[in-house]
C-alpha positions as CSV (number, residue, x, y, z in Angstrom):
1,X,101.4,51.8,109.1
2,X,99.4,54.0,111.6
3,X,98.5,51.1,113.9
4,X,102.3,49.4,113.4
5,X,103.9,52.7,115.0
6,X,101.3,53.6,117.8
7,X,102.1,49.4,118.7
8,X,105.8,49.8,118.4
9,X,106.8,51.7,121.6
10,X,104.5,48.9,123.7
11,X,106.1,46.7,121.9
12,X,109.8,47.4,122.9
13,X,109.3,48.2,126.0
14,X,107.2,45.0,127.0
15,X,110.0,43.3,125.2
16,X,112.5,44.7,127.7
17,X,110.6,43.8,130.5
18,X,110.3,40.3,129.3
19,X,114.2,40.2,128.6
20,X,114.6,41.7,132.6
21,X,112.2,39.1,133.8
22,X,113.9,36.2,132.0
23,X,117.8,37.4,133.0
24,X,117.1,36.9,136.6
25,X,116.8,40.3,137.4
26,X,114.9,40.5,141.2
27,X,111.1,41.4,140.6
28,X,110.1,41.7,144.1
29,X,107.6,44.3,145.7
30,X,110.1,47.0,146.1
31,X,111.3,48.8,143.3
32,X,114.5,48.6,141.5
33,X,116.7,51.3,140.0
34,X,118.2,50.3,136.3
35,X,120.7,51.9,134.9
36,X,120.0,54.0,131.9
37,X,122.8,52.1,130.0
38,X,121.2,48.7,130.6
39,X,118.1,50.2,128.9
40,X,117.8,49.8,125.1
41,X,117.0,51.9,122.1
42,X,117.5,55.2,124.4
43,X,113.9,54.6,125.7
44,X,115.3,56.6,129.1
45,X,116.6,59.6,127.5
46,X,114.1,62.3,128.1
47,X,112.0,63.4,124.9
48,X,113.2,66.2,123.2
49,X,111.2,69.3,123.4
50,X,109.0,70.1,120.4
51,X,110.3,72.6,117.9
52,X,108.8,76.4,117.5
53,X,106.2,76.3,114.8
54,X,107.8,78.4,111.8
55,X,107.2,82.1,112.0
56,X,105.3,83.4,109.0
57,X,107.3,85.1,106.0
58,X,106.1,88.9,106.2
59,X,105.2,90.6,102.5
60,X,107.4,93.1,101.8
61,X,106.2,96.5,101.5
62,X,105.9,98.8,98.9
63,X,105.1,102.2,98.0
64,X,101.6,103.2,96.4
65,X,101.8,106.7,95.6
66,X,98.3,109.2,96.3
67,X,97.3,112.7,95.9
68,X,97.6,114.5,98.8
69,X,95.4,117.2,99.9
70,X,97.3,119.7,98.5
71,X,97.8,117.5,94.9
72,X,101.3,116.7,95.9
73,X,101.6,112.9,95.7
74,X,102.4,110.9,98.6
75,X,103.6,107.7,99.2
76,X,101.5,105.2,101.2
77,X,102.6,101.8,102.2
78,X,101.3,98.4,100.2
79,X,101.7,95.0,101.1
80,X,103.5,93.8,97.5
81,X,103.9,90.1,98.6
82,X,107.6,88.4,98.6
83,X,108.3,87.2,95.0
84,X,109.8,88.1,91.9
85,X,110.2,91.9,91.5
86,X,107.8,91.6,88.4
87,X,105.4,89.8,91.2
88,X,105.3,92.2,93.8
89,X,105.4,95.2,91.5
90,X,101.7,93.7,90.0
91,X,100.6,93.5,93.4
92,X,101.6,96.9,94.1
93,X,99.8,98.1,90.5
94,X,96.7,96.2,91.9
95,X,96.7,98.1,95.1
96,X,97.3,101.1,93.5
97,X,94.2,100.6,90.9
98,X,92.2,99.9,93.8
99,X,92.6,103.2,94.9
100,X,93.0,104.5,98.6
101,X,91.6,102.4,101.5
102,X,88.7,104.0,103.8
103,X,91.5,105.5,106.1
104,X,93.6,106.9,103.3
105,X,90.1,109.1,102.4
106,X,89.6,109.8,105.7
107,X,93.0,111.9,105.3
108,X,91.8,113.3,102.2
109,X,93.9,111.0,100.2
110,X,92.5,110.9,96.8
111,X,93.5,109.0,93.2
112,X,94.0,110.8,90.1
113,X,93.8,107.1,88.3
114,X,90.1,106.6,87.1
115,X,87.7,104.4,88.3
116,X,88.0,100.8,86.5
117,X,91.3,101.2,85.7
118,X,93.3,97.5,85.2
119,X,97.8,98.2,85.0
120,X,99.1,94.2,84.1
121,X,103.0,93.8,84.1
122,X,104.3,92.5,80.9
123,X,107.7,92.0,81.6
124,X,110.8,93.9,83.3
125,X,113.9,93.8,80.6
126,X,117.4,96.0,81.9
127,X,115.2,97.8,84.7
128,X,112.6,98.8,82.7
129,X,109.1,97.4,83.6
130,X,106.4,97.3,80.8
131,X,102.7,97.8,82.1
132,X,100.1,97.7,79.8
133,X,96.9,100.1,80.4
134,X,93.4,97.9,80.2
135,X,90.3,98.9,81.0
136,X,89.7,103.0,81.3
137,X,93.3,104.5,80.3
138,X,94.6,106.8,82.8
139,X,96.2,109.1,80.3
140,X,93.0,110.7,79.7
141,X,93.6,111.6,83.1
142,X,96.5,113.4,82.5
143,X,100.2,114.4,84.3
144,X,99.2,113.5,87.7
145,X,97.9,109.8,86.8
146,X,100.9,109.2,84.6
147,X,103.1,110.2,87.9
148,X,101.5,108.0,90.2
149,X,101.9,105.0,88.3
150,X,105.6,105.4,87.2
151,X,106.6,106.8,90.9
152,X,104.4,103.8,92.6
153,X,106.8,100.7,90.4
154,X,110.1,102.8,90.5
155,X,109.6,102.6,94.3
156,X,110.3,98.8,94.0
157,X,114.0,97.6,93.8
158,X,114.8,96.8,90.7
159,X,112.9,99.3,88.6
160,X,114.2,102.3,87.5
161,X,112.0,103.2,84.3
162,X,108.0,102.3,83.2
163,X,107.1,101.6,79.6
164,X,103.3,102.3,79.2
165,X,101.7,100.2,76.5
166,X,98.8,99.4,75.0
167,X,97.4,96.0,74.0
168,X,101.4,95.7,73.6
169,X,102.1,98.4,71.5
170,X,103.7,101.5,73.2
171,X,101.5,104.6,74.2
172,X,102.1,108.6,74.0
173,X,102.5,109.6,78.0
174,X,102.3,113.1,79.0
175,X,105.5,114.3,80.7
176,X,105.2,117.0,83.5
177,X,105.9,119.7,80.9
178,X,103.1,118.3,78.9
179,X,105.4,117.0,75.9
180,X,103.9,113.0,74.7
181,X,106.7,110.8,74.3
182,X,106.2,106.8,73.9
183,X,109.8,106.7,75.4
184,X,110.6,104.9,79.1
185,X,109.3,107.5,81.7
186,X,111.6,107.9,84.8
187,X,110.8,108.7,88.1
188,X,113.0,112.2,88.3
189,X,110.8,113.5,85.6
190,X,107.7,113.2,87.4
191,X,109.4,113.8,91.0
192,X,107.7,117.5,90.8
193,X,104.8,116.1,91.7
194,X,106.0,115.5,95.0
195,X,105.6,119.2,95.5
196,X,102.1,120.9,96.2
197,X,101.0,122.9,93.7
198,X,101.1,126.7,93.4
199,X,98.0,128.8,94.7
200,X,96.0,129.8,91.8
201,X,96.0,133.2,90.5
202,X,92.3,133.8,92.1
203,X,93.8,133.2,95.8
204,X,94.6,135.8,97.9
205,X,98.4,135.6,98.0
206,X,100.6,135.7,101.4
207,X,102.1,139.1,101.1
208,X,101.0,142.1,99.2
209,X,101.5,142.0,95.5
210,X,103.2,145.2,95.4
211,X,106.3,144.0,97.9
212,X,107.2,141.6,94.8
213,X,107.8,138.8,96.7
214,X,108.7,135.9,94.7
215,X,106.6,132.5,94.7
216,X,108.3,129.8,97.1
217,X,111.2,128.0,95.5
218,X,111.3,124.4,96.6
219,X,114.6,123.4,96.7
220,X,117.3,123.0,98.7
221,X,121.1,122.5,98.9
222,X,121.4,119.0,99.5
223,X,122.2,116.5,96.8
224,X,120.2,115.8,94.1
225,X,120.7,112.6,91.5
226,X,118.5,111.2,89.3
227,X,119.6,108.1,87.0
228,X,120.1,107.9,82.6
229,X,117.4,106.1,81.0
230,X,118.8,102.6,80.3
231,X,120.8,102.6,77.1
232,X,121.3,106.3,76.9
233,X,124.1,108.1,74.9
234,X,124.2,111.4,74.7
235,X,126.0,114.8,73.8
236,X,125.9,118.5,75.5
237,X,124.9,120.8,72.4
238,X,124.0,123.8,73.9
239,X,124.3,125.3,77.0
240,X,122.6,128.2,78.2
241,X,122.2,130.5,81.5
242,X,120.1,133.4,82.5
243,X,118.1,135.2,85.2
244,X,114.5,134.9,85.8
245,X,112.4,136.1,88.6
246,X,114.1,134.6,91.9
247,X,116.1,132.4,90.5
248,X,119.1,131.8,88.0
249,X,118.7,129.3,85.4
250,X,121.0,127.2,83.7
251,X,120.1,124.8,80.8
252,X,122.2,122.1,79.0
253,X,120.6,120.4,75.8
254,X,121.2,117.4,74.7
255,X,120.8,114.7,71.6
256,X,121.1,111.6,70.9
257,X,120.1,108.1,72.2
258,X,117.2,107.8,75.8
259,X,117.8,110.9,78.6
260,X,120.9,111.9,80.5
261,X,120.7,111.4,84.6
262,X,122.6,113.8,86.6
263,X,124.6,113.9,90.2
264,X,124.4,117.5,92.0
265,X,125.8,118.7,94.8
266,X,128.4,121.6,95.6
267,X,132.2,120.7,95.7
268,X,134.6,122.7,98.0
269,X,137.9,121.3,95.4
270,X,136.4,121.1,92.0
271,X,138.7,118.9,89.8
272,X,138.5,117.8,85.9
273,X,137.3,114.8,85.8
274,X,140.2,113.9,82.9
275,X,142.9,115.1,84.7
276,X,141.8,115.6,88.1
277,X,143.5,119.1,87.7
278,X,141.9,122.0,89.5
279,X,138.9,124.2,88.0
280,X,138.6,127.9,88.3
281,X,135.3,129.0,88.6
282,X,134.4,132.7,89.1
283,X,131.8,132.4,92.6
284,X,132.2,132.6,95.9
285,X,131.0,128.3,95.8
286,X,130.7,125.7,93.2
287,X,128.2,123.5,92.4
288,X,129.6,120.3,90.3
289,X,126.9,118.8,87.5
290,X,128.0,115.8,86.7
291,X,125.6,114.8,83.7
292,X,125.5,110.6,83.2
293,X,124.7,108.5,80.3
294,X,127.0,110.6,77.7
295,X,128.9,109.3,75.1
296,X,131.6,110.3,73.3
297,X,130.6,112.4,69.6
298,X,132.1,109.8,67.5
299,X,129.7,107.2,69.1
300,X,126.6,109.2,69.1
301,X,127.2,111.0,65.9
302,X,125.9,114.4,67.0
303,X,128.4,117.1,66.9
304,X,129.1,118.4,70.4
305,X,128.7,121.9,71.9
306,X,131.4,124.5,70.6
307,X,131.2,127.5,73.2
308,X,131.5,129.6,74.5
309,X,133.2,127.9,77.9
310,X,132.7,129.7,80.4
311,X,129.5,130.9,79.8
312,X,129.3,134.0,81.9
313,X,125.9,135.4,83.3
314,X,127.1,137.3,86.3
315,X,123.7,136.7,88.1
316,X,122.5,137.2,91.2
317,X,122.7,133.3,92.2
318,X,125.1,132.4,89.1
319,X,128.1,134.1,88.5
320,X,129.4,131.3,85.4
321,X,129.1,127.8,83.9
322,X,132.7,125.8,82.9
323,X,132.1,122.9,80.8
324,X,134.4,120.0,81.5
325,X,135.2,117.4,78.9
326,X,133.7,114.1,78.4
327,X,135.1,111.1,80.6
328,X,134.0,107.8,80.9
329,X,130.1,108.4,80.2
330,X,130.0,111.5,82.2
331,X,130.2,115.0,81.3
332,X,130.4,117.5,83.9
333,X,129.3,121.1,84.1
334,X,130.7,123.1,86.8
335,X,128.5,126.6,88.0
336,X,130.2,129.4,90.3
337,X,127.6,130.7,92.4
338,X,127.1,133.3,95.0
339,X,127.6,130.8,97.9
340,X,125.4,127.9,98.8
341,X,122.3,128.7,97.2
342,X,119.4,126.3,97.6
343,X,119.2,124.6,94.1
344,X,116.7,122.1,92.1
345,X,117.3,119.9,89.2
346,X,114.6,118.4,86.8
347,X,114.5,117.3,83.1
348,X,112.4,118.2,80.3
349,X,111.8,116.9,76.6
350,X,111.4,118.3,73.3
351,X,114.1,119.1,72.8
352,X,115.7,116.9,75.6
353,X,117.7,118.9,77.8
354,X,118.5,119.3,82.1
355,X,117.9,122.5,83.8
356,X,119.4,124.0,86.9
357,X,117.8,126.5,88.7
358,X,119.5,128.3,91.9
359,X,117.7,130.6,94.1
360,X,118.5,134.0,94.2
361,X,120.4,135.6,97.4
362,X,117.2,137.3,99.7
């Protein structure tokens, strides 16, 4: 077939010149002009130019996360391929496992995860990604190891909670308080460890002891969200405020089915969610908790909190919490405050509840 086509072209176009010879066309010395119509099979049109070899697919990136310098956990980028999600995210484990390259320890980037350690993907079901531990388990590692491998696969699209297992069968992680729960870890519960930690007693600390100056609160007053565990339903059954050193705090406990999310940010026209009537709060600003992933008490079968609403603190950061009533999975919380005040948001287990804590004015 090779030979056949190399032939064909000569072929055709000795074929054509026999045809010219043969219709009397003059073959003298000088040459001729033909018209490109009188030639066949488009052998005068000019060749077309030769397409642009494809351009290579890039990987996509993703985010292994290391410790820092400082211990806080940073994110560094991974080639994770281009995939399925449950693909990529064991490329990402792998690169994570591997630890940091020679550049990364040149910045001081480190791994809490030990050597030897093996994370396999077993399957993503409803956003939550099952890895199973082989090899040397990093829970005997602790907090930090458990945080870099749940905030590493949540950086991928696609997966919002990690399910650690072992030889299939689910495994007691530490959360950030130190509580063990074999329950879908999400990333907001581990996000403190995106914060350098404290200086140790035994340092010298910035200003003189005796000006009680309070440690640096790392917050802000931006937005803060985090998302339910999938499948969650749950009720407010307590709710509790009061003042600690710089800051007021704010608790609302929970029960019921997986972990509330949460969207915070201050509102300049708080409304009831129900009726989209008008809230007073007693403050000079409002900050709106909307908690998600709450179900009504008939579904859950856990009898709600009973009061008081408000519950008054008169703080130096929190004047008063109103409790709004349940509507359409959410349940929102609403907290006067002395203005703006920067503000954090975090989760903790055993019993399962979301704190608020808003700085103090100073």
């Amino acid at each position: 077939m090779t030979r056949l086509r190399r032939l064909g072209a000569g072929g055709v176009l000795g074929a054509v010149l026999a045809g010219v010879v043969s219709c009397g066309v003059p073959s003298g010395s000088g040459p001729t002009t033909i018209a490109p119509s009188d030639v066949p099979y488009g052998l005068a049109a000019p060749s077309p130019a030769p397409s642009a070899a494809p351009s290579a697919v890039p990987g996509e990136v993703g985010w292994a996360y290391l410790v820092g310098p400082d211990e806080a956990l940073v994110p560094r980028a991974r080639d994770s391929g281009s995939g399925s999600v449950e693909d990529r995210l064991a490329d990402l484990l792998t690169g994570l496992a591997a630890g940091p390259t020679g550049e990364e320890r040149a910045e001081g980037l480190s791994s809490a995860l030990p050597s030897g350690t093996t994370l396999e993907v077993s399957g993503i079901d409803g956003g939550t990604a099952t890895i199973d531990l082989a090899g040397v388990s990093p829970l005997s590692s602790g907090r930090r190891a458990v945080a870099q491998i749940v905030l590493t696969a949540a950086s991928l699209p696609g997966v919002d909670a990690v399910l650690l297992t072992s030889d299939g069968e689910p495994v007691e992680a530490p959360l950030p308080s130190g509580a063990l729960t074999d329950e879908p870890l999400l990333p907001a519960d581990y996000a403190v460890f995106l914060n350098p930690l404290p200086p140790s007693p035994a340092s010298p600390a910035p200003t003189p002891a005796t000006t009680g100056a309070v440690p640096a609160f790392s917050a802000d007053t931006l937005p803060d969200t985090a998302a339910a565990s999938p499948g969650a339903a749950v009720t407010v059954t307590d709710v509790r405020a009061g003042r600690q050193a710089g800051f007021d705090r704010v608790v609302l406990e929970v029960a019921g089915a997986g972990l509330p999310g949460w969207d915070a940010r201050y509102v300049a026209d708080p409304r009831s969610a129900g009726s989209g009537l008008p809230v007073e709060v007693a403050g000079d600003a409002v900050l709106q908790l909307v908690l998600t992933g709450v179900g009504l008490p008939g579904d859950t079968g856990v009898a709600p909190y009973a009061g008081p609403d408000p519950v008054v603190l008169g703080g130096p950061a929190v004047r008063e919490v109103g409790i709004d009533t349940v509507f359409e999975g959410q349940l929102v919380a609403f907290l006067g405050t002395a203005g703006e005040r920067p503000f954090r948001v975090y989760r903790l287990q055993d019993p399962n509840r979301v704190v608020v804590e808003v700085l103090h004015p100073g």
